[in-house]
DRENDO-1510 file (C-alpha; in Angstrom, 1 decimal, always signed):
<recs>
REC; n; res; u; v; w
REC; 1; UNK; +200.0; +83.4; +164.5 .
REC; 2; UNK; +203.0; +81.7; +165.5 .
REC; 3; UNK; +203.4; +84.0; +168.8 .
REC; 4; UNK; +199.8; +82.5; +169.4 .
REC; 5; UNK; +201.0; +78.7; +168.8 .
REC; 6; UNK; +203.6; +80.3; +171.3 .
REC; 7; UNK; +202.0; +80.8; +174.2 .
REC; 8; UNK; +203.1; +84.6; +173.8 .
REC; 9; UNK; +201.6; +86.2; +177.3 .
REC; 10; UNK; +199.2; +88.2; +174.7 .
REC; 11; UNK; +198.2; +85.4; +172.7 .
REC; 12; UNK; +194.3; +86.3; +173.2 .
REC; 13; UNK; +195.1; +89.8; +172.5 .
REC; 14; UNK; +196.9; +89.2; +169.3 .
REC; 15; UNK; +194.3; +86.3; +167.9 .
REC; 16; UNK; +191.5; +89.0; +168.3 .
REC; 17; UNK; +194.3; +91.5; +166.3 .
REC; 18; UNK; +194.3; +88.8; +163.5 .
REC; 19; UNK; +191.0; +87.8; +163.2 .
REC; 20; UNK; +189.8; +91.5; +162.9 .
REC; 21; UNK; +192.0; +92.0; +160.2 .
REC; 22; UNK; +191.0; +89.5; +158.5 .
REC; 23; UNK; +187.7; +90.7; +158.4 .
REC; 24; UNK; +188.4; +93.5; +157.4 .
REC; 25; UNK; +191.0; +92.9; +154.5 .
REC; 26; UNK; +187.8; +90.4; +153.5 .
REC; 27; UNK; +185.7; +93.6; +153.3 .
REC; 28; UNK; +187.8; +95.8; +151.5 .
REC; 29; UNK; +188.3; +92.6; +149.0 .
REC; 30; UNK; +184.8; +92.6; +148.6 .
REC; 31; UNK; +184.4; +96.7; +148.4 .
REC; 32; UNK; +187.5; +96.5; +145.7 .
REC; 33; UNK; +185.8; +93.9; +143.8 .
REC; 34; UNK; +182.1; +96.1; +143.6 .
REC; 35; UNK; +183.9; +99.1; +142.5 .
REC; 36; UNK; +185.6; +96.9; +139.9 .
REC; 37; UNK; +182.5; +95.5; +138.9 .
REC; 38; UNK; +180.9; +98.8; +138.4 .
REC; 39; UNK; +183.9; +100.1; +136.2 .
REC; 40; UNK; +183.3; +97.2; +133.9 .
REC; 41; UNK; +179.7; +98.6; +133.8 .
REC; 42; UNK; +180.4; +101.8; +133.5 .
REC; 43; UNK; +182.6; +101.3; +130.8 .
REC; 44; UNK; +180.4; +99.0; +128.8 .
REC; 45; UNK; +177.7; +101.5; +128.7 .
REC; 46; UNK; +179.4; +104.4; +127.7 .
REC; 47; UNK; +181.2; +102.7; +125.0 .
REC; 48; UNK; +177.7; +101.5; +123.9 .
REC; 49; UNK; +176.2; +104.7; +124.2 .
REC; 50; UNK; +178.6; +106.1; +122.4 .
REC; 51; UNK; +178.5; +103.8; +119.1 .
REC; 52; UNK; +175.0; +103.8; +119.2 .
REC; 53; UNK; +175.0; +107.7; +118.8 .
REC; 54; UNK; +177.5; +107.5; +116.5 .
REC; 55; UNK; +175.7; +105.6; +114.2 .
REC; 56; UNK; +172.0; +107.5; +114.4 .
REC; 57; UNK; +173.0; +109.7; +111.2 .
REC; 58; UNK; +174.0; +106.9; +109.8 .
REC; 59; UNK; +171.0; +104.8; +110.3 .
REC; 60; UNK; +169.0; +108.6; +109.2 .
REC; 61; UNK; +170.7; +109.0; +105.8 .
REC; 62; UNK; +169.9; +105.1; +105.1 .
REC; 63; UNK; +166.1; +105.8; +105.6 .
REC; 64; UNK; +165.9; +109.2; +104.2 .
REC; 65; UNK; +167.2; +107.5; +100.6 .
REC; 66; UNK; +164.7; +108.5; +97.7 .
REC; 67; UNK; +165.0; +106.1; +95.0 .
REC; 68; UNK; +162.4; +103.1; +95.5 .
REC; 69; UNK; +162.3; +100.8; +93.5 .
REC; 70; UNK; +159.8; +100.2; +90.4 .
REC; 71; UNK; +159.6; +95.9; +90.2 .
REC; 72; UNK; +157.6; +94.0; +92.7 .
REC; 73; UNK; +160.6; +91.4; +93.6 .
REC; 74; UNK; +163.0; +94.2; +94.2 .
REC; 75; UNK; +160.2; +96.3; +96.3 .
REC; 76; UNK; +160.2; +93.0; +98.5 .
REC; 77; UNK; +163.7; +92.1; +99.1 .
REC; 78; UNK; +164.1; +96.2; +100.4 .
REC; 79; UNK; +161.2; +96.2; +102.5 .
REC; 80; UNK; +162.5; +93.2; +104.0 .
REC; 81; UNK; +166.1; +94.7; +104.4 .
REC; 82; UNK; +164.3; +97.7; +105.5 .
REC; 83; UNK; +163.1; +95.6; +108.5 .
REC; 84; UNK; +166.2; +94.0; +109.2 .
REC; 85; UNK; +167.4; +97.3; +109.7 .
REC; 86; UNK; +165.0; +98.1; +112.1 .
REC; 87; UNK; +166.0; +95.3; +114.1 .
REC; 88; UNK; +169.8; +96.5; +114.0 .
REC; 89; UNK; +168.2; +99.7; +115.3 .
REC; 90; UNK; +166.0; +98.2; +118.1 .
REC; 91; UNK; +168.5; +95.6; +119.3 .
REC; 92; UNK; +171.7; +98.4; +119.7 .
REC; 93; UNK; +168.7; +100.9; +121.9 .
REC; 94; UNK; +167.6; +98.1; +123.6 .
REC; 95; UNK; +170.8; +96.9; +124.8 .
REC; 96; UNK; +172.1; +100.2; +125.6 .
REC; 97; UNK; +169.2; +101.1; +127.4 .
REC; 98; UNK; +169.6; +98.3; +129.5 .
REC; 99; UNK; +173.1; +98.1; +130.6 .
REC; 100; UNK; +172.1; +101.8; +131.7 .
REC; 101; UNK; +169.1; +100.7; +133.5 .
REC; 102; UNK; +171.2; +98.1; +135.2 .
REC; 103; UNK; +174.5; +100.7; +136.3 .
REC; 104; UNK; +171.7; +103.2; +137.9 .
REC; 105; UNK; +170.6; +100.6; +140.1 .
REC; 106; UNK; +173.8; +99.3; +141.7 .
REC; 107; UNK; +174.5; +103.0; +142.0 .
REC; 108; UNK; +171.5; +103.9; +143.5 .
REC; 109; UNK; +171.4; +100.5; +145.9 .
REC; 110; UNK; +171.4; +101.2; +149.8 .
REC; 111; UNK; +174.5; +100.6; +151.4 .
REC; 112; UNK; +173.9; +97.0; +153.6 .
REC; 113; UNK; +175.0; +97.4; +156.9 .
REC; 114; UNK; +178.1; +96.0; +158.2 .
REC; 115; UNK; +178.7; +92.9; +160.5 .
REC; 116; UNK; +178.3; +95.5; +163.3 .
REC; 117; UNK; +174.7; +96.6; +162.4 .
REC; 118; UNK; +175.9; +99.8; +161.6 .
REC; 119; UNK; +175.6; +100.9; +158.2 .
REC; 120; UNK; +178.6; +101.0; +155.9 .
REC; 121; UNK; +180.2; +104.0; +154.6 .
REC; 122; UNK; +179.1; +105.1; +151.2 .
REC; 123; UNK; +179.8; +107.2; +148.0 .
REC; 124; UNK; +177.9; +109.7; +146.6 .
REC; 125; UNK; +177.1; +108.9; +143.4 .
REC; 126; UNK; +174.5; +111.9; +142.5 .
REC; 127; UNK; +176.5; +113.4; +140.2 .
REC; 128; UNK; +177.6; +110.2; +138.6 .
REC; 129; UNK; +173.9; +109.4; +138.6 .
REC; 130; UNK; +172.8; +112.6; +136.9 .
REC; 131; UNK; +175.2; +112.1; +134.3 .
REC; 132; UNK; +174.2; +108.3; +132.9 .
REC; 133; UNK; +170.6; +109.6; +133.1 .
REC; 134; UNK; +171.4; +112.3; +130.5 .
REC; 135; UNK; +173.4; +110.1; +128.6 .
REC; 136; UNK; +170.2; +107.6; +128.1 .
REC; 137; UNK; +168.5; +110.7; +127.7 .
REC; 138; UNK; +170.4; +111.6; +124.7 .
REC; 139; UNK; +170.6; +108.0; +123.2 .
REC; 140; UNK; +166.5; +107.9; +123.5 .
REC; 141; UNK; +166.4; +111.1; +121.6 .
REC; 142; UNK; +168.3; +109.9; +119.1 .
REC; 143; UNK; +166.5; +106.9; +118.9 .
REC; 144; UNK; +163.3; +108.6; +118.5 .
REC; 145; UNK; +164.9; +110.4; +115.7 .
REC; 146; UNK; +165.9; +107.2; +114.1 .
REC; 147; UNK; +162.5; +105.6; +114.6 .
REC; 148; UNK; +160.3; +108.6; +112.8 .
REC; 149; UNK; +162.7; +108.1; +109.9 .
REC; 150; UNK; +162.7; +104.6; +109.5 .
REC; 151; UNK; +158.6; +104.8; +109.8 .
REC; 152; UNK; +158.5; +107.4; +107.3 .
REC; 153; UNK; +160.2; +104.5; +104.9 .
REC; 154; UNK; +158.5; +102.2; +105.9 .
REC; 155; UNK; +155.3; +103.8; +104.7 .
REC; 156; UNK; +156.5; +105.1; +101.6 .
REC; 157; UNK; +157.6; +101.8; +100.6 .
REC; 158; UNK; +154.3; +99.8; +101.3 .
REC; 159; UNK; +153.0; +102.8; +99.4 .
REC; 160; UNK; +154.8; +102.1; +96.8 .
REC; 161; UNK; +154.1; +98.6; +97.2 .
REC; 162; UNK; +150.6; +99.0; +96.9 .
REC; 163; UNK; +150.8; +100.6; +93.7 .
REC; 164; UNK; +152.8; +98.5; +92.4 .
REC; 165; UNK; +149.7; +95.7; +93.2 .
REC; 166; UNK; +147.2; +97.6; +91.5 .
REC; 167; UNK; +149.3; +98.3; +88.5 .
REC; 168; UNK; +149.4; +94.7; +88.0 .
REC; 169; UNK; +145.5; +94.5; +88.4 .
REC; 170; UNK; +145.1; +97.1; +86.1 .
REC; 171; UNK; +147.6; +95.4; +83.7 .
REC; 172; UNK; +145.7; +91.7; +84.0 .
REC; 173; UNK; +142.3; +93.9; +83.5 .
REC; 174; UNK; +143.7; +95.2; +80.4 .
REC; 175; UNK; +144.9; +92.4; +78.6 .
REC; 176; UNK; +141.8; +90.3; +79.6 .
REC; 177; UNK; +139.8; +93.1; +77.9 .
REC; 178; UNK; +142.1; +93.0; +75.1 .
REC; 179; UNK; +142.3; +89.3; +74.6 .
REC; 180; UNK; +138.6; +88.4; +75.5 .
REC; 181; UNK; +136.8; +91.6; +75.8 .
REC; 182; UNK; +135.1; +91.9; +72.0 .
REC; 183; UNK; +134.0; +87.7; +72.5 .
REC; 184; UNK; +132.6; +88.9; +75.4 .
REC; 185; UNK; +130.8; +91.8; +74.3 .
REC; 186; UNK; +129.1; +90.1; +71.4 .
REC; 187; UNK; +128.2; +87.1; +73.4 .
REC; 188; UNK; +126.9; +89.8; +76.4 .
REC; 189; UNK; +124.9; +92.5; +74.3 .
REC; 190; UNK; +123.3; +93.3; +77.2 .
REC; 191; UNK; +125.8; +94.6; +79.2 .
REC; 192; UNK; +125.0; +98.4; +80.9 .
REC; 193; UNK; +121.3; +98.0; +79.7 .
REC; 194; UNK; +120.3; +97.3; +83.8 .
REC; 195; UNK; +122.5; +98.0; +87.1 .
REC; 196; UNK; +120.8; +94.3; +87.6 .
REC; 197; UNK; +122.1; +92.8; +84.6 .
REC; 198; UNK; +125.6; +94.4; +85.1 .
REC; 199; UNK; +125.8; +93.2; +88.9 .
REC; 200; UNK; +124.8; +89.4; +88.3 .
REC; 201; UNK; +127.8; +89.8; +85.2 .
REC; 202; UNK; +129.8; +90.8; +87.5 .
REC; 203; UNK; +129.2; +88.4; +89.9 .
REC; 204; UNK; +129.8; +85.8; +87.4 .
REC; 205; UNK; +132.7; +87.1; +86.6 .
REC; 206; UNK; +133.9; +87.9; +90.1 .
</recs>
């Protein structure tokens, strides 16, 4: 620049020099910072694909547990751990999934041309792109895996839950019966002589 301030006798020659490199230390800024970016990503995903599998038998072995418990309150409080679990479970896929989603597409992005028209040189990321998809392949295996266990829980413990409700029915039945049942009897001494009769009692009753 200062043989320009000069009046150097190729002053126009060394300006045009300067500014082209310029440009094109700007564009390999630019190309340095994209490849940094997409390390970052790279990174990121891996490392979260990585503890997410690592954690699936984990996750298994906590929904594959046997014992269930007998009491109502206690039924409650693990069904409702049992969906917080599940929540663990979704939010680690989901955010895997996605940072994955997101590193295939800057990878797969068209090259934009340059400020000649001409389009830029590119990598080829094929193999790179084969690779994350069988990574997020193997995470949505696993999180299959982790789902159908969880469900099969899940059902066990609602099933458990039900029967748990119509114990206590059956428990509130029986001490009715045993507390009012022979009153009632002697005041009803009609009771089973009619399907009619027996419907409007229970009706009443109901």
């Amino acid at each position: 620049m200062q043989l320009c301030e000069g009046c150097h006798y190729g002053a126009e020659r060394i300006a045009c020099v300067s500014s082209r490199l310029q440009e094109d230390w700007k564009g390999l800024t630019s190309v340095l910072e994209e490849r940094s970016n997409t390390l970052v990503m790279s990174t990121d995903f891996h490392q979260g694909a990585e503890q997410f599998l690592g954690r699936v038998e984990g996750w298994c072995e906590a929904c594959a547990d046997d014992s269930l418990p007998g009491e109502m309150a206690e039924l409650e409080a693990s069904i409702q751990q049992h969906q917080t679990l599940y929540e663990e479970i979704t939010s680690a896929y989901t955010q895997v999934s996605e940072r994955g989603k997101a590193l295939l597409e800057v990878l797969q992005r068209p090259a934009e041309p340059d400020e000649s028209g001409l389009p830029a040189a590119t990598t080829d990321f094929t193999a790179a792109t084969h690779g994350i998809m069988g990574v997020l392949h193997e995470v949505m295996q696993g999180h299959q895996h982790v789902e159908g266990a969880w469900q099969h829980r899940k059902l066990r413990l609602h099933q458990r839950l039900q029967l748990c409700v119509f114990q206590q029915d059956v428990r509130q039945v029986l001490d009715w019966v045993e507390q009012h049942g022979e009153v009632f009897l002697n005041k009803h001494t009609g009771v089973g002589k009619s399907l009619h009769r027996a419907r409007a009692l229970q009706k009443r009753h109901d």
